[in-house]
C-alpha atoms as one frame of an Amber mdcrd trajectory, in Angstrom:
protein
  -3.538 -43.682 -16.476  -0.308 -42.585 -18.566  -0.028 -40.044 -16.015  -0.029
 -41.754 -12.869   2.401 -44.342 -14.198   4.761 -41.289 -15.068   4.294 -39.918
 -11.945   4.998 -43.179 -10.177   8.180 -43.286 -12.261   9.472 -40.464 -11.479
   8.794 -41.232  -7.320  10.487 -44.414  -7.929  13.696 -42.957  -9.753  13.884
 -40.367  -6.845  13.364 -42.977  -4.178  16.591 -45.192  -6.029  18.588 -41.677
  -5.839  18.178 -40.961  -2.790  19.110 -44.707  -1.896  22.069 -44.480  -3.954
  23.154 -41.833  -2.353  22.642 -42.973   1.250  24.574 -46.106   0.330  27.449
 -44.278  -1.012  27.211 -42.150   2.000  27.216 -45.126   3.908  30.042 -46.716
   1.797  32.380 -43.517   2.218  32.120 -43.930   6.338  33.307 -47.320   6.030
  36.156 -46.875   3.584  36.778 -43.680   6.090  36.676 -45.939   9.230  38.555
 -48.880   7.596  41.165 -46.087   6.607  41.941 -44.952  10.259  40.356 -41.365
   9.657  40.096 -39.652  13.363  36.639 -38.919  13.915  37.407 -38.441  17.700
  38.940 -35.128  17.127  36.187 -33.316  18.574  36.485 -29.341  17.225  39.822
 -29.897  15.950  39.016 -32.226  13.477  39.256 -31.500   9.841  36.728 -33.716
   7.860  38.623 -32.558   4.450  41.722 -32.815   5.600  41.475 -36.241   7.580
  39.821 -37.409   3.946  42.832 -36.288   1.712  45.352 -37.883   3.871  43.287
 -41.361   3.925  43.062 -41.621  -0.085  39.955 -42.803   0.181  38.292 -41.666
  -3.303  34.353 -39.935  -3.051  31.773 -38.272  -5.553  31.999 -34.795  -5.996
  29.299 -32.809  -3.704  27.620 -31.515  -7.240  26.008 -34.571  -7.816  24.284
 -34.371  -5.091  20.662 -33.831  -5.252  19.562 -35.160  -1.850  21.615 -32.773
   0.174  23.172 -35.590   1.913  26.644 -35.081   0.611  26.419 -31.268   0.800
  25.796 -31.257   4.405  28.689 -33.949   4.592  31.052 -31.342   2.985  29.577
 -28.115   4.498  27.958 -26.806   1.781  25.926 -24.218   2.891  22.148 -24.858
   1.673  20.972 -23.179  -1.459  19.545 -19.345  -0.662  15.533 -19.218  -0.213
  13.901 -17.717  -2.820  12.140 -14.253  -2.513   8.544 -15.131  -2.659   7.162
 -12.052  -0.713   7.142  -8.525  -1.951   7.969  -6.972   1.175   9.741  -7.615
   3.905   9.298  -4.560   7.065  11.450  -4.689   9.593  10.663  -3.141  13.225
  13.676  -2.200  15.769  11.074  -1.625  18.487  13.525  -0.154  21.369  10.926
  -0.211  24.508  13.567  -0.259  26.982  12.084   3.211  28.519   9.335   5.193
  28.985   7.683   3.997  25.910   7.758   0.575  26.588   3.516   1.018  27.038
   3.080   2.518  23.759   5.475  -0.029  21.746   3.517  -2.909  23.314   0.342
  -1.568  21.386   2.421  -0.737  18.158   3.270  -4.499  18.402  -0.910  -5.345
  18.716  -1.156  -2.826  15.989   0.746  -4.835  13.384  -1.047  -8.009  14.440
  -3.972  -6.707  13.383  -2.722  -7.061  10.271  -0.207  -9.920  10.044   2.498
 -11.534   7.739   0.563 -12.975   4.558   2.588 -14.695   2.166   3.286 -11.586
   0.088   4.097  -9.794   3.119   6.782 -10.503   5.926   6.970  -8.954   9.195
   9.216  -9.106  12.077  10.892  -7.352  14.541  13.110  -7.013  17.108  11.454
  -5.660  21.129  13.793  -4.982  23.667  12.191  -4.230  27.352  13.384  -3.476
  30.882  11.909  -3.334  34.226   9.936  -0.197  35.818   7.469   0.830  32.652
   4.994  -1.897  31.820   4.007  -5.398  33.149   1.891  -6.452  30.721   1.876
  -9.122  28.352   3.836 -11.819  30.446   6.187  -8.690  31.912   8.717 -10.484
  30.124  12.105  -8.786  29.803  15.379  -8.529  27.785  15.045  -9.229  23.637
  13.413 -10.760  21.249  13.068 -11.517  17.585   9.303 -12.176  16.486   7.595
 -13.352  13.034   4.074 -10.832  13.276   0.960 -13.489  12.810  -2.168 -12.006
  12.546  -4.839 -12.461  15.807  -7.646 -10.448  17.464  -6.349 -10.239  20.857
  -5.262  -6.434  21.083  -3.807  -6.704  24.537  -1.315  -9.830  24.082   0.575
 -10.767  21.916  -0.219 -13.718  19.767   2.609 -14.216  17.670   5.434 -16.529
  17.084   9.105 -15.645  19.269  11.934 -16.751  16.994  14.941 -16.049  19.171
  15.568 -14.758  22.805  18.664 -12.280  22.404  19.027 -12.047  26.083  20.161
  -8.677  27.337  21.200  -7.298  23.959  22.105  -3.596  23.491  19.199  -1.786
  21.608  21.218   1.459  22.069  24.583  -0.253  19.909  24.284   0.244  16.263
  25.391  -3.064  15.828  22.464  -4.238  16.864  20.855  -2.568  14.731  22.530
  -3.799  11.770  22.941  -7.592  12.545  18.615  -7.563  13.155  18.550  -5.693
   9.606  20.868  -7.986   7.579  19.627 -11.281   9.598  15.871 -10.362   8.922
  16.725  -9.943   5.136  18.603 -12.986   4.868  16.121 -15.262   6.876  12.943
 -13.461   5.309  14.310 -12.260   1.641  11.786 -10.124  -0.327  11.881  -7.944
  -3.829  11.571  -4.745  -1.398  12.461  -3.827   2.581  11.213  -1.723   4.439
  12.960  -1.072   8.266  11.156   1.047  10.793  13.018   2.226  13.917  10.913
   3.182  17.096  11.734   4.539  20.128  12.568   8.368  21.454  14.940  10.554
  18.588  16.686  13.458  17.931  17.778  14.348  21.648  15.541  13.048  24.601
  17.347  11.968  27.435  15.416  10.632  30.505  18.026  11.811  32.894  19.106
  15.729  32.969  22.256  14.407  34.025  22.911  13.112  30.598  23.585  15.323
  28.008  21.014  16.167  25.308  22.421  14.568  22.196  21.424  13.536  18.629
  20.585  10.360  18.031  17.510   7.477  17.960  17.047   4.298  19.745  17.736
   5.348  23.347  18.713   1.979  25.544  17.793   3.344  29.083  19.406   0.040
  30.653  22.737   0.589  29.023  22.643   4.236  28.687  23.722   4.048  24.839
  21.873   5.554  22.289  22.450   5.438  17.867  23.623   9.049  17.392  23.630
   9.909  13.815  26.643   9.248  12.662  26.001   5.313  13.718  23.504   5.668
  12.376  24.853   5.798   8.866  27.084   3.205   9.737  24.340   0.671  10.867
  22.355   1.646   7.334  25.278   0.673   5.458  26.428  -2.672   6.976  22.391
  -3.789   6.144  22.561  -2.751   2.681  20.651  -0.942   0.157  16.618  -0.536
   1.584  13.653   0.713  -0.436  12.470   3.234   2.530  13.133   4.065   6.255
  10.621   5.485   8.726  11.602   6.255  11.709   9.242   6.312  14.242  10.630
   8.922  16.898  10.957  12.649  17.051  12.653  15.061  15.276  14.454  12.744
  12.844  13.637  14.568   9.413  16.801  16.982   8.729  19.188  18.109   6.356
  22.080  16.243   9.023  20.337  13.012   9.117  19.321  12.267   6.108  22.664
  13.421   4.485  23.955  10.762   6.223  21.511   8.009   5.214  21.301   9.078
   2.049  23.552   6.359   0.138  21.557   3.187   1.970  17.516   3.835   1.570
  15.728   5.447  -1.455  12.800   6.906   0.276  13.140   8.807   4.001  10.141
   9.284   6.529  10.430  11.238   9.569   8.938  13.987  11.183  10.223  17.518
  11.644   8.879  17.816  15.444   8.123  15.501  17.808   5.738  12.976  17.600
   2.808  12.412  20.219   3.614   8.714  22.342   1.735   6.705  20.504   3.624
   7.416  17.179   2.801   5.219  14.226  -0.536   3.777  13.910   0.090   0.183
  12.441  -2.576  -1.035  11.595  -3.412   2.078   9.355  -0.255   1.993   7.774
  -0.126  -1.809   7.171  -3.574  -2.573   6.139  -3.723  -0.968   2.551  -0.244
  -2.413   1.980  -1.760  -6.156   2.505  -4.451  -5.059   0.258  -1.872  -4.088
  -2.393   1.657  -5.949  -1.577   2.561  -4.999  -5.098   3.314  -1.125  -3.932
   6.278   0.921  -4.991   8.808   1.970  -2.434   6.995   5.995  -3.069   3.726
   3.898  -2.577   4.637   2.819   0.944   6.375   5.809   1.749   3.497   8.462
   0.933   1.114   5.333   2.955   3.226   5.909   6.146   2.534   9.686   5.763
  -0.302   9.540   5.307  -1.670   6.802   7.687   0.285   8.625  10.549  -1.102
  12.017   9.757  -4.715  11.048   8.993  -4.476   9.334  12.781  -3.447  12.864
  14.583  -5.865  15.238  11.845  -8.662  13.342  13.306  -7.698  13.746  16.670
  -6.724  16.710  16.237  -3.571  16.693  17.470  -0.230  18.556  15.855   1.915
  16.897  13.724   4.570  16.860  10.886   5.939  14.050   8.621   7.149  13.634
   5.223   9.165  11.303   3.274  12.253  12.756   0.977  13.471  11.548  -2.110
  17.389  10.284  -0.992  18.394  10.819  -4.637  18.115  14.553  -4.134  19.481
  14.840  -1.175  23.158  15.616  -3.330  21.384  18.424  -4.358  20.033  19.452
  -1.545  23.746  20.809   0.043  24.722  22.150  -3.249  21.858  24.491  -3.136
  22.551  25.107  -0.019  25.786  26.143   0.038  24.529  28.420  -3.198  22.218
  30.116  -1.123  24.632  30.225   2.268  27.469  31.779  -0.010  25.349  34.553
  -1.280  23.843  35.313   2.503  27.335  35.620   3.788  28.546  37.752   0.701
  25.199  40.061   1.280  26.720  40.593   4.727  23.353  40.997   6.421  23.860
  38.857  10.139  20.784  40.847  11.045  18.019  39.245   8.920  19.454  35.945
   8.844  19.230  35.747  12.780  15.625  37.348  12.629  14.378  34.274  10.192
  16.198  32.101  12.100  14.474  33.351  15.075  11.103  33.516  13.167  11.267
  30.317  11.308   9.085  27.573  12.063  10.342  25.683  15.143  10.208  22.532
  16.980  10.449  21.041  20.717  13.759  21.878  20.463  14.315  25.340  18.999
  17.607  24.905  17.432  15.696  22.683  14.999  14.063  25.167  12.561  11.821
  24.464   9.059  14.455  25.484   6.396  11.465  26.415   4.027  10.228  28.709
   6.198  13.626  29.714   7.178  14.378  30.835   3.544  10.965  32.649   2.662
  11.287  35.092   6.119  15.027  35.999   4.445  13.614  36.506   0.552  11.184
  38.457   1.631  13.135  41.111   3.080  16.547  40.764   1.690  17.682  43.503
  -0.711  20.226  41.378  -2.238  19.388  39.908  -5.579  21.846  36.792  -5.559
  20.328  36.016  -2.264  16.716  36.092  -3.689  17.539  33.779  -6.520  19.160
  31.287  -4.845  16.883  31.286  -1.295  14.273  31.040  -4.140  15.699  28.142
  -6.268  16.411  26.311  -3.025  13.027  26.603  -2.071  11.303  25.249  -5.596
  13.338  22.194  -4.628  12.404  21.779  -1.496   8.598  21.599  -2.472   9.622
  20.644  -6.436  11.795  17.744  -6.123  13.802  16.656  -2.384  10.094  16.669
  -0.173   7.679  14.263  -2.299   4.948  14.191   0.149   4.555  16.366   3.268
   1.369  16.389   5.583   0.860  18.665   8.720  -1.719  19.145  11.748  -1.431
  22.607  13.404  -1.617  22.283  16.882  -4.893  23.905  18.957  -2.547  24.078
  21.727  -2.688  22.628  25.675  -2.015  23.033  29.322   2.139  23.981  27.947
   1.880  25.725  25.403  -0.263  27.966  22.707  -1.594  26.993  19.021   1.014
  25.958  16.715   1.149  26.849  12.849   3.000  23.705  11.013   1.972  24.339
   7.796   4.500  26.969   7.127   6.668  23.339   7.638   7.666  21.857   4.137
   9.172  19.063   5.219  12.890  19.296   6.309  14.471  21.048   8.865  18.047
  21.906   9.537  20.468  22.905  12.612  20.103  26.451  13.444  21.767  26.949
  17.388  21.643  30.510  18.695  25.670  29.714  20.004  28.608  27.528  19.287
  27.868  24.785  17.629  27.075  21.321  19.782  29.306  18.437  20.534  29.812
  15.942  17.883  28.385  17.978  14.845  31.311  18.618  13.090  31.705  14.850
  12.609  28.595  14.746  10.425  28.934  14.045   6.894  27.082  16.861   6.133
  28.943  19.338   8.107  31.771  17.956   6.406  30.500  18.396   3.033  28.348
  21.681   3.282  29.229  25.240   4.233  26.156  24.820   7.029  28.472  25.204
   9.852  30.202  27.764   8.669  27.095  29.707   8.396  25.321  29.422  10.850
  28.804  30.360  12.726  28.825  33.101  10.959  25.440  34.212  11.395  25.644
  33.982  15.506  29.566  36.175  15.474  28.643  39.702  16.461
């Protein structure tokens, strides 16, 4: 009985407040009206100003508690708080030939759903030409993921039509990173990126060029160096995955390396159907409470489990951004040494007998580094091709996984284990267009190398 009375108290005290306040509210139009203040000034007008120059005395916005006089002054409403642990956020770019696949990926992550530990949304673009299911809508959207059972449609709640925006801009990019961490704030984020990487292009007009997130109706695609730029205006994430081909490389993830703490990617490319969602994100709504290295090794893993069992090839990994510092110092150890030891010869014959991938200036440096050690007669080589490698595997690559490839109608078996989890640039000639503005170029003695290695 004591309880309900203080209960009823309390309503009735917040009821008088709130009446109190609408009356002064109330009060402070009339004084405002009665004062000549020129509400009729349409955009121009400036409620402060107008109420400075009419001396008409009001409460200060802090003792507010209803909200009404902070919306009458502008004040922005107080930040939500961070309920969920995770917020993922998915930049599905299906405006190409993957618009099929990304349509499923989308199905995929229904399967699973938001929960209220969990938020996920994302951002679809589409075009015309590839797919007309699911309502054949087109242009871009922003959607909440909400768990159904339909696999074919989706079920799940639009938040905003973005009309025909650019999925190829980094801008883009970065305003759907920082809006879905301001609207859905969480203790750790998560953004995944899908769509073709590392050089597709759908026309051979175009030129082949590094990069993710290719925007076939624009033509525009994130090359790398965007890329870093995109990372940075979101802000600090807990991990990346990118879901596209040949992403995970020395030059990329140099230039991420400041914004995310964990990277996954894949060395070659990945089969169509990429990321398997559901695998990925059911064990995470089992255990919302995972690390950033929890979620990271769970992508791995998830995606390469998927292709082992149909035994298909594949590579991914996730490295350790902390070490990627380290990584070029090493480097330019071991580099230094090679060029001192004067022997062009056996670099270009590892190069040439490294691991490779669909495109074959993209080469395993692990493997890269144990065809030189094991025929160089240099000792400063050995030592540092060797202490570059113990990092690799020791420290920069915390969790690799590969699928060697039984081979098809295009081409023979494939060995990727030899792969350890990063690959670097290796071209045969001059170097390509646009590398020299990486940060790692810029930093590293990579392109001077492999320069070197290619002179006669």
């Amino acid at each position: 009985m004591y309880m309900k009375r203080n209960i009823c108290k309390v309503l009735e005290e917040s009821m008088l407040r709130k009446l109190s306040l609408s009356a002064v509210a109330v009060s402070m139009f009339a004084s405002l009206a009665s004062a000549e203040v020129n509400f009729d000034g349409g955009k121009n007008l400036n409620i402060k100003e107008e109420i400075a120059n009419s001396g008409v005395a009001v409460p200060e916005p802090t003792q507010d508690k209803s909200g009404i006089l902070d919306w009458f002054f502008g004040k922005p409403p107080a930040a939500p708080k961070a309920g969920a642990e995770w917020t993922i956020m998915f930049f599905e770019n299906a405006k190409n030939d993957l618009e099929p696949y990304l349509l499923k990926d989308l199905n995929e992550m229904e399967m699973i759903g938001s929960t209220d530990k969990i938020n996920l949304v994302a951002q679809v673009g589409r075009i015309d030409g590839y797919d007309d299911s699911d309502g054949d809508w087109k242009g871009v959207r922003r959607y909440l993921i909400t768990k159904d059972t339909d696999t074919t449609t989706m079920g799940s709640k639009m938040l905003q039509d973005l009309g025909q925006s650019d999925m190829g801009d980094y801008k883009t990019l970065a305003e759907f990173g920082k809006w879905a961490k301001a609207t859905y704030p969480a203790k750790k984020y998560m953004l995944v990126i899908s769509n073709h990487g590392a050089g597709w292009t759908k026309s051979l007009t175009r030129p082949i060029t590094k990069g993710i997130s290719y925007d076939e109706q624009s033509g525009n695609h994130i090359n790398t160096v965007q890329l870093g730029l995109a990372m940075k205006d979101i802000g600090k994430l807990d991990v990346l995955g990118t879901d596209a081909c040949l992403m995970q490389m020395a030059e990329v993830d140099y230039e991420i390396k400041d914004y995310v703490t964990y990277i996954v990617g894949s060395e070659e490319t990945e089969p169509g159907d990429g990321y398997t969602y559901n695998d990925m994100l059911g064990p995470l709504a089992k255990k919302p409470a995972m690390s950033g290295a929890e979620l990271a090794k769970l992508t791995v893993d998830a995606y390469s489990d998927h292709y082992a069992a149909q035994k298909t090839g594949s590579t991914q990994s996730y490295v350790l951004s902390a070490s990627v510092p380290r990584l070029l110092t090493l480097t330019n150890a071991f580099t230094a040494a090679m060029t001192a030891s004067g022997d062009k010869a056996l670099a270009r014959k590892a190069r040439d007998g490294a691991v490779k991938f669909a495109m074959d200036e993209n080469k395993d440096l692990y493997d890269f580094l144990r065809l030189v050690i094991a025929e160089t007669k240099s000792a400063d080589v050995k030592t540092a091709g060797q202490t570059l490698m113990t990092f690799i595997t020791g420290e920069l690559v915390a969790h690799n996984r590969t699928n060697d490839s039984a081979g098809g109608y295009w081409s023979g078996p494939v060995a990727y284990s030899p792969a350890k989890g990063i690959a670097a640039y290796f071209p045969n000639g001059a170097l390509g267009d646009g590398y020299a503005d990486l940060q790692w170029a810029k930093a590293s003695q990579w392109d001077e190398f492999v320069t070197w290695m290619n002179q006669p």
